[in-house]
C-alpha positions as CSV (number, residue, x, y, z in Angstrom):
1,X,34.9,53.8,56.1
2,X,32.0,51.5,57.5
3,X,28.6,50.8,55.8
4,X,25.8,52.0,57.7
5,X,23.1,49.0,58.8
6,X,20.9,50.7,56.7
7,X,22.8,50.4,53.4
8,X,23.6,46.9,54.3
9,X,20.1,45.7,54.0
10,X,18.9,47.9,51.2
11,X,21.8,46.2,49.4
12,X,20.4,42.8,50.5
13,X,16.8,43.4,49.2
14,X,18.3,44.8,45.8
15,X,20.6,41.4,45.7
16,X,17.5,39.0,45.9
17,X,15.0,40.7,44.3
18,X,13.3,38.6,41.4
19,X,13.2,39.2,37.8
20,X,11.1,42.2,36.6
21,X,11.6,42.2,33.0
22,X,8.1,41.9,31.5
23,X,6.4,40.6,28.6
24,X,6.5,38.3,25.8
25,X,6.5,38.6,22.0
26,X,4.2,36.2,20.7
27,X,4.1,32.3,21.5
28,X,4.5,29.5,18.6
29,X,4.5,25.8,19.6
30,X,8.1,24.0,18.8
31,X,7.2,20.3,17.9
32,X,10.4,18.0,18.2
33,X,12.9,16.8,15.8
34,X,12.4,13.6,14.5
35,X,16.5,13.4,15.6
36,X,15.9,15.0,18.6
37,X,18.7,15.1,22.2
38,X,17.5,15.1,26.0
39,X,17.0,18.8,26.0
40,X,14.4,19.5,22.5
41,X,10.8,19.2,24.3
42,X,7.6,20.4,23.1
43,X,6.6,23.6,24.2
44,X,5.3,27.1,23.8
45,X,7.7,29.5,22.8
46,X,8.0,32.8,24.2
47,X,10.8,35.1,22.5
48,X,12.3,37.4,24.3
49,X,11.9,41.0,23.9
50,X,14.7,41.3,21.8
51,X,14.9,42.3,18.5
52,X,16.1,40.5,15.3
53,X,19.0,42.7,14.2
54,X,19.5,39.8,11.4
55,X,23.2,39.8,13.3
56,X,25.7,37.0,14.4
57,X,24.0,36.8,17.8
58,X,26.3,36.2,20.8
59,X,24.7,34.7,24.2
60,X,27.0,35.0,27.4
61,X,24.9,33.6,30.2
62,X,26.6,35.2,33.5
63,X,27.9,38.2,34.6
64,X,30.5,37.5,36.7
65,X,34.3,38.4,36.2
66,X,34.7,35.7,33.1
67,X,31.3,36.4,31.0
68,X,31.7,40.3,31.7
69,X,35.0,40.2,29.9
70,X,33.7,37.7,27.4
71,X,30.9,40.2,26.4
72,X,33.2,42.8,25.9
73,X,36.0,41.4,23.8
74,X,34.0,39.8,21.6
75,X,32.0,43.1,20.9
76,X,36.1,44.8,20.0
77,X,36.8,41.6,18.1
78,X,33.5,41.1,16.2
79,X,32.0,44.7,16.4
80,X,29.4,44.0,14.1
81,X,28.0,41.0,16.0
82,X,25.2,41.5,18.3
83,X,26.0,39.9,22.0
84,X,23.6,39.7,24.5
85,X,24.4,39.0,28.1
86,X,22.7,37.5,30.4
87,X,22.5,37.7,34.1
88,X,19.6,36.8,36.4
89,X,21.5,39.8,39.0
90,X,20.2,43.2,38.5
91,X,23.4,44.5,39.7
92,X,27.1,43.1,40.1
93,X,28.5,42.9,43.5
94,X,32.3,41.5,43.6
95,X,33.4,38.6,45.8
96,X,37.1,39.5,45.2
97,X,37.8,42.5,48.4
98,X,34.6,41.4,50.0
99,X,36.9,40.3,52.8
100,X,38.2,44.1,53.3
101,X,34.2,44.7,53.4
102,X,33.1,42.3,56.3
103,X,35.3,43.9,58.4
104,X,34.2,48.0,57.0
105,X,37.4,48.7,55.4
106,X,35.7,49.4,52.4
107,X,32.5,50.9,51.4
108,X,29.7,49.1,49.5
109,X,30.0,51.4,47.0
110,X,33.2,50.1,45.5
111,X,32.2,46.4,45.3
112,X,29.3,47.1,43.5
113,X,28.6,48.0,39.8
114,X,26.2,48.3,37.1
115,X,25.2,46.2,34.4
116,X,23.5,48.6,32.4
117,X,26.8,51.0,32.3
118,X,29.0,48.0,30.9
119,X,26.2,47.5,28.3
120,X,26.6,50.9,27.4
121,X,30.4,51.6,27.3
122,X,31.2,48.5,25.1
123,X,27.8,48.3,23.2
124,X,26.1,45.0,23.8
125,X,22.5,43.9,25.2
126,X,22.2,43.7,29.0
127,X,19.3,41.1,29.4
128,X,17.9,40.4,33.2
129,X,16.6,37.1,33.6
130,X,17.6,33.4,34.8
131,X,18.6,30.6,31.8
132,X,16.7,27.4,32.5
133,X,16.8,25.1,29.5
134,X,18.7,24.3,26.4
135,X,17.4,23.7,22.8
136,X,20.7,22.2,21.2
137,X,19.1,21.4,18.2
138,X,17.7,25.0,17.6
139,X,20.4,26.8,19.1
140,X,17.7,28.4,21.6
141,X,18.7,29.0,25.2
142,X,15.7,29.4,27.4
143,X,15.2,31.8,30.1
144,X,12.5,33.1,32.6
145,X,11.6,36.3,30.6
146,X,11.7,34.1,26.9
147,X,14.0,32.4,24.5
148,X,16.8,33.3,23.0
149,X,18.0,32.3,19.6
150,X,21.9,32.5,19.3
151,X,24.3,31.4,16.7
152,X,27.3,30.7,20.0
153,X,26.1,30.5,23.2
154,X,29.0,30.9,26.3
155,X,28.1,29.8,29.3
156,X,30.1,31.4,32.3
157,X,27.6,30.5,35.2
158,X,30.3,30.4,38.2
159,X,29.6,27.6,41.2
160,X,27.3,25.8,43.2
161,X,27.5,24.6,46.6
162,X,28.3,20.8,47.1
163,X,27.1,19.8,50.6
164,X,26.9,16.5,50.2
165,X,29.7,15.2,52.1
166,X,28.2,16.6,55.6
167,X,24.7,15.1,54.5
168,X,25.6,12.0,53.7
169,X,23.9,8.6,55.8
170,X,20.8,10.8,56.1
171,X,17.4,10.2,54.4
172,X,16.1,13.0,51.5
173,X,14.0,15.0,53.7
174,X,17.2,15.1,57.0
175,X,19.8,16.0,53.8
176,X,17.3,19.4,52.3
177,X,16.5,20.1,56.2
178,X,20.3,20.0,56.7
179,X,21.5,21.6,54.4
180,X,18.6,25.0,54.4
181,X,20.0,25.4,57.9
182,X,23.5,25.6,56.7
183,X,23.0,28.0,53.9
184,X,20.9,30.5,56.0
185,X,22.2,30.2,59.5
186,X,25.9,29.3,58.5
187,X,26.6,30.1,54.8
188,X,29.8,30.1,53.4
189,X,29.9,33.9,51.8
190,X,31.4,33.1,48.8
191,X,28.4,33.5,46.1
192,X,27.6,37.1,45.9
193,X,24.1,38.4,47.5
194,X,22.6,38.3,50.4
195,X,25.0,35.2,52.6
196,X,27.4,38.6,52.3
197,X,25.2,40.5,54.3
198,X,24.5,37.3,57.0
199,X,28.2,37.4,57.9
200,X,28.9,40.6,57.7
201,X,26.4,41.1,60.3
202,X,27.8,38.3,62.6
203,X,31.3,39.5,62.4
204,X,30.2,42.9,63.6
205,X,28.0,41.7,65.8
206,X,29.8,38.9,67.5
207,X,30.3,38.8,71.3
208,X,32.8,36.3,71.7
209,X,33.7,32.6,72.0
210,X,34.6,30.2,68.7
211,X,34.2,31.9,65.6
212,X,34.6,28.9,63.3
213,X,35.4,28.5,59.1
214,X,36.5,25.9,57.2
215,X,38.5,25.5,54.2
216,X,37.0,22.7,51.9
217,X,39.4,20.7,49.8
218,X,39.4,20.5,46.0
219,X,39.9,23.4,43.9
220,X,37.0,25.8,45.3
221,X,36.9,29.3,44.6
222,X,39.3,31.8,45.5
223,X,42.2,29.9,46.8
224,X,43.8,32.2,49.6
225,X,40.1,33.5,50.2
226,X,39.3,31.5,53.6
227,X,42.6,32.4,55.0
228,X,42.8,36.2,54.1
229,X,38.9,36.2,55.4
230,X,40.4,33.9,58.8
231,X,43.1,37.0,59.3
232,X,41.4,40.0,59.1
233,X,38.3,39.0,60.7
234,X,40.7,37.7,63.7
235,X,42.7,41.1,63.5
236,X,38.7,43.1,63.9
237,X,38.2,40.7,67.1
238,X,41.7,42.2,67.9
239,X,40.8,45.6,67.6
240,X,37.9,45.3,69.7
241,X,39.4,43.1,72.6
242,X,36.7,40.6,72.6
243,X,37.6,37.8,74.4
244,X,37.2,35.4,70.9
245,X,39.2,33.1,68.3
246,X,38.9,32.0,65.2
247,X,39.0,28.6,64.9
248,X,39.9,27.7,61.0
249,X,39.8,23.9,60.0
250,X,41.0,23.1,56.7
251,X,40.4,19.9,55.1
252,X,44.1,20.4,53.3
253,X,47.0,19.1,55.1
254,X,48.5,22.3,54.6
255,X,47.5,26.4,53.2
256,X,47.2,25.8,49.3
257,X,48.8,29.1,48.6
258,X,50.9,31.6,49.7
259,X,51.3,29.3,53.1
260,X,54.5,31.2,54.3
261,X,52.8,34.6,54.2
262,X,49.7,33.5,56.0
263,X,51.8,31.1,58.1
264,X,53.5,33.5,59.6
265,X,50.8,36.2,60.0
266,X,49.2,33.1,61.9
267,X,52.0,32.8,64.3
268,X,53.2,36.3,64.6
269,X,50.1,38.7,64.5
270,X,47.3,36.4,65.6
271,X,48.6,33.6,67.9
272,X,46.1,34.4,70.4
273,X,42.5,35.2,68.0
274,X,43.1,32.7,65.4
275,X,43.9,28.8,65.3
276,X,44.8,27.0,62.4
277,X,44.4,23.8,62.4
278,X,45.2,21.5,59.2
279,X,44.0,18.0,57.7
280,X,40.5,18.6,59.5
281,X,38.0,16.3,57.7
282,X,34.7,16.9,59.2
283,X,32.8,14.3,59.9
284,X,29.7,16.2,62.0
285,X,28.3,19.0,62.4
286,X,25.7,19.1,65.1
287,X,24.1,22.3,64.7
288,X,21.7,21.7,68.4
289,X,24.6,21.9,70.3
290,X,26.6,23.4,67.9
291,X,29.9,21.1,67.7
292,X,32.1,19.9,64.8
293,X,33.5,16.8,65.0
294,X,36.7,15.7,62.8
295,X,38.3,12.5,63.0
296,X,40.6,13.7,65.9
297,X,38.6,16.5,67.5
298,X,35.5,18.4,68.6
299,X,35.3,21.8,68.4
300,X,32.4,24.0,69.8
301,X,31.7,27.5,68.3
302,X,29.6,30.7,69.2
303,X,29.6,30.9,65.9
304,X,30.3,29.7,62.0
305,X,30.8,30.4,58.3
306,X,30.7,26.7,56.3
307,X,32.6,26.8,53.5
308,X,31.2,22.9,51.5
309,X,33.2,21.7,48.3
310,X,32.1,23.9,45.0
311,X,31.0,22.6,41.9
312,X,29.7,23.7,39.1
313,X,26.6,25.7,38.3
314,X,23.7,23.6,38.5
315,X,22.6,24.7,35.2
316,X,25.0,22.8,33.3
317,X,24.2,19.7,34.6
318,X,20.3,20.5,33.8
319,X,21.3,21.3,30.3
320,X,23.6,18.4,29.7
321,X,26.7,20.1,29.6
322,X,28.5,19.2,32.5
323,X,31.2,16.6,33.4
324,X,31.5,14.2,36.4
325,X,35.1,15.1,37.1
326,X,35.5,14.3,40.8
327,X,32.3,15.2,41.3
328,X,32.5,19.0,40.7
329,X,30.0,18.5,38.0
330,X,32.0,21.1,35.8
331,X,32.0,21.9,32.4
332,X,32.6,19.0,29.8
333,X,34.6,20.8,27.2
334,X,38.2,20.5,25.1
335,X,40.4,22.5,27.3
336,X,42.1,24.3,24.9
337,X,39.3,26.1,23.2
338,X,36.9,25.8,26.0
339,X,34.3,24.7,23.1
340,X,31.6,21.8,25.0
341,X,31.8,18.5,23.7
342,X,28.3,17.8,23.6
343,X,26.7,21.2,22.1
344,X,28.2,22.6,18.6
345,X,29.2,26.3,19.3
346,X,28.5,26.4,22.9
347,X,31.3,27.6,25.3
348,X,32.1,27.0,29.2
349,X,34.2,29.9,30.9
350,X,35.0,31.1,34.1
351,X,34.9,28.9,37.7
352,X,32.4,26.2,35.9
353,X,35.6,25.2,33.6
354,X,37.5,22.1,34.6
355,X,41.2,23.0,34.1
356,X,43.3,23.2,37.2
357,X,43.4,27.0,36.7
358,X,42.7,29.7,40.0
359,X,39.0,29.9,40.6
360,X,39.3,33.6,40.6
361,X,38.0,37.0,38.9
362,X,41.5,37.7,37.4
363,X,42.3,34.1,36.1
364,X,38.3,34.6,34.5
365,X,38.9,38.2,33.5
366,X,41.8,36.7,31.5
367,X,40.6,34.3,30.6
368,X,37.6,36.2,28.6
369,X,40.0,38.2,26.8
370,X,41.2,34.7,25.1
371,X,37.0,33.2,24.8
372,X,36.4,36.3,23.4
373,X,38.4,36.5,20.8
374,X,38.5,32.8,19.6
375,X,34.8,33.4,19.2
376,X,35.3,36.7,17.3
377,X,37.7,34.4,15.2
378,X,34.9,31.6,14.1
379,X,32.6,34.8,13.6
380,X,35.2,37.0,10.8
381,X,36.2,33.8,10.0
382,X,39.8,34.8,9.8
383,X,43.1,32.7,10.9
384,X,43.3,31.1,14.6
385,X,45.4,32.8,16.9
386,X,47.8,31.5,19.3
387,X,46.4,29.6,22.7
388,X,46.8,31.4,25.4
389,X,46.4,30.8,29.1
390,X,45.0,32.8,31.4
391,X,46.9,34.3,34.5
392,X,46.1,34.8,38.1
393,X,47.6,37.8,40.1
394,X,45.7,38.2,43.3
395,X,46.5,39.7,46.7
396,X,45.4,38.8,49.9
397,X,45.2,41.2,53.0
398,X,46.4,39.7,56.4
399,X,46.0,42.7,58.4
400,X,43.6,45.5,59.0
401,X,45.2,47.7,61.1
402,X,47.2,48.6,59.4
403,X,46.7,47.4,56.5
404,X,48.9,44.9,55.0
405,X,49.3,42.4,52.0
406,X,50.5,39.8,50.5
407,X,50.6,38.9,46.3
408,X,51.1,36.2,43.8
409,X,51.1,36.6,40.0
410,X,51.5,33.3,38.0
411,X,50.6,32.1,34.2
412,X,49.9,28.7,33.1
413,X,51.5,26.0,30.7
414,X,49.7,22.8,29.2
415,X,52.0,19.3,29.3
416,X,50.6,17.7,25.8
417,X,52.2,14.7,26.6
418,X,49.4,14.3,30.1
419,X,46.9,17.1,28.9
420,X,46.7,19.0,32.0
421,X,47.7,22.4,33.4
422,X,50.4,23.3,35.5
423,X,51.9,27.1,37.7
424,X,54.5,28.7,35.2
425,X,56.3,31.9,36.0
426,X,55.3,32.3,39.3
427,X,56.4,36.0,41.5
428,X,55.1,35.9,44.9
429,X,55.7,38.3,47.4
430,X,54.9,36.4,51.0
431,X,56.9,39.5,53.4
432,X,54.3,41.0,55.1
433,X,56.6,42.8,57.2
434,X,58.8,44.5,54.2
435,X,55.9,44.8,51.6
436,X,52.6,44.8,53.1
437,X,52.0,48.1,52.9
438,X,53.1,48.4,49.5
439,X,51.1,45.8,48.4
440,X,47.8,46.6,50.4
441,X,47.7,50.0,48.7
442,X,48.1,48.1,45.0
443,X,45.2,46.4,45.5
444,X,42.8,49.0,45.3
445,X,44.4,49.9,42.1
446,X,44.0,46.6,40.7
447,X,40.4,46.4,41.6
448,X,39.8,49.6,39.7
449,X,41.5,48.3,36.8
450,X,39.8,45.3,36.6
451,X,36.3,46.8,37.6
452,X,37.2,50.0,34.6
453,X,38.3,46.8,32.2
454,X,34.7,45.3,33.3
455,X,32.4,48.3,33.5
456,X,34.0,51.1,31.9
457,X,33.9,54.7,33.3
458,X,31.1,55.7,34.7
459,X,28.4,58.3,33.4
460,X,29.1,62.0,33.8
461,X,26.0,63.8,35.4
């Protein structure tokens, strides 16, 4: 099942290729209000090449699990609205089983999908290009191919890397030089493109020695991520007999999910590829002689993948939409109806949201379902529906050969009394050794659910 070299990199140069959406449909000049916000500038104004259907207009800005789903159920709830989505990616590529992939358990094929065949199946606008600015005023969102007018704006932008806290003590110029050389000789492989393509190539290519990740703390994305990536890239070194380990240090003082399933595949399948090692804070990373220090320890590796705190998108925080909770710079909206506070019919969704839910694709794919249809609500203007929250059912492989899993399902409730989120109706199933099997061949039927839910079926010819 491996992906030729080949395919790898033509993948790559498709995943960072620039916007090629030409054009421009005239140019007037905007001249500010006289009650104007931070974001209303003058400037020329180049419309997109879109037309004015004279419809409610519906702008989703990312195309990741949450705006995806967010596109479509608003089109089945308002089906005479136009929505327009907006992704700067000419094609999707999904984090979630990207694991399986690093290690050629699955093709490239089934991790990636197109944009254009979701725009077709559920009848919206598939527009390419990058948002950069916000007109709150005008309701205009900005991009690099022209502006968009829009009567609700959702923005579902994902995450940004936050790697401050191994930069910090140095000077401007030390902190950028820093952090460059993490993202392209190090990066952590959780934004999809081409960092996917970087470790899948060291992981195939690796000789031996220190293979070192790290688990950041916070909520980042993908909870049981790291530690599903940690055992099956340590079960490939197994395979092949190298003479390596993977050294995982978590800044937790313990796994933050499904710990007795990845506990035990720790200690029973891996004792002797893979250390775990808990409460690791790092305090260095000296990339010239390529040692991490923690308070307690020094650890040198062959080789890495740095996983830094996530926050937000950048691009809420350059529109004025984001919060400072704890620094994650994420989306400053009310909770329940994921409406921001500081832009009339704007919406945050997906991993930019604030709440304590999973930063996953099914928590976001559910949680578009519920966006979707509140905003379908305001549009027919018909009676509010009951809140709902999203839900999370993920599974995590901890072996490759064979292949074995392990699951979690869980929902949500909301405390009123403290305002914040909490697990509700958990079902885990943590034993590898009675279920993983069963539950390594379900996941490739939930990811063609979700990706069908997402994308539709494909075209016949």
């Amino acid at each position: 099942m491996a992906i030729s070299r080949r395919e790898a990199l033509k993948f790559s140069t498709l995943a960072v290729a620039s916007s090629t959406l030409a054009g421009c449909m005239g140019a007037t000049e905007i001249k500010p209000d006289k009650k104007t916000d931070t974001q209303t500038r003058t400037h020329l104004q180049y419309m997109a090449p879109l037309p004015d259907t004279g419809k409610t207009r519906v702008v989703v800005v990312g195309g990741g699990w949450s705006g995806l789903s967010i596109a479509k159920n608003t089109k089945i709830f308002a089906p005479n609205a136009e929505i327009i989505l907006v992704e700067q990616r000419h094609e999707f590529i999904s984090c979630p089983l990207s694991n399986l992939w690093l290690v050629d358990k699955v093709k490239l094929e089934f991790l990636t999908y197109d944009y254009l065949q979701a725009a077709r199946n559920y009848n919206y606008t598939y527009f390419q290009a990058t948002a950069t600015g916000l007109n709150k005023n005008k309701k205009i969102l900005e991009t690099s191919d022209g502006d968009i007018r829009y009567d609700y704006l959702v923005f579902a932008p994902g995450i940004d890397y936050d790697y401050s806290r191994w930069t910090k003590g140095m000077k401007d110029l030390e902190a950028i030089t820093f952090e460059n050389r993490l993202r392209k000789e190090y990066p952590a492989g959780f934004i999809p493109g081409s960092e996917h393509i970087t470790l899948k190539n060291k992981v195939l290519n690796f000789k031996g020695g220190n293979f070192l990740m790290t688990v950041p703390a916070g909520n980042y994305r993908c909870l049981p991520a790291p530690y599903e990536r940690a055992c099956v890239i340590a079960d490939y070194f197994k395979q092949k007999k190298l003479d390596a380990k993977v050294i995982l240090l978590d800044e937790n003082n313990t796994i933050t999910i499904k710990e007795k399933g990845f506990q035990s595949a720790f200690d029973e399948l891996y004792a002797d590829y893979l250390e775990y090692i808990p409460g690791s804070v790092i305090h260095k990373i000296d990339l010239e002689n390529k040692v991490v220090i923690t308070e307690f320890d020094e650890f040198e590796f062959a080789d890495a993948s740095f996983y830094p705190h996530v926050r937000g998108a950048k691009i809420l925080e350059r529109v004025g939409l984001a919060k400072d909770a704890k620094n994650m710079m994420e989306g400053h909206i009310n909770q329940l109806t994921y409406e921001a506070i500081d832009a009339k019919d704007v919406f945050i969704t997906g991993d930019a949201r604030p709440m304590g839910f999973s930063k996953s694709g099914n928590t976001s794919n559910s949680e578009g379902f519920n966006v979707g249809r509140r905003i379908a609500q305001r549009i027919n203007k018909t009676k509010k529906f009951k809140w709902e929250p999203p839900t999370t059912t993920c599974f995590s492989a901890i072996s490759i050969e064979p292949e074995k899993a392990i699951y979690i399902y869980t929902q949500y409730s909301y405390d009123k009394s403290t305002q914040t989120f909490d697990f509700a109706g958990t079902v885990s199933s943590e034993d590898w050794k009675k279920d993983g099997i069963t539950n390594a061949d379900s996941i490739y039927g939930w990811a063609d659910g979700l990706y069908f839910d997402m994308f539709g079926a494909a075209d016949k010819s």
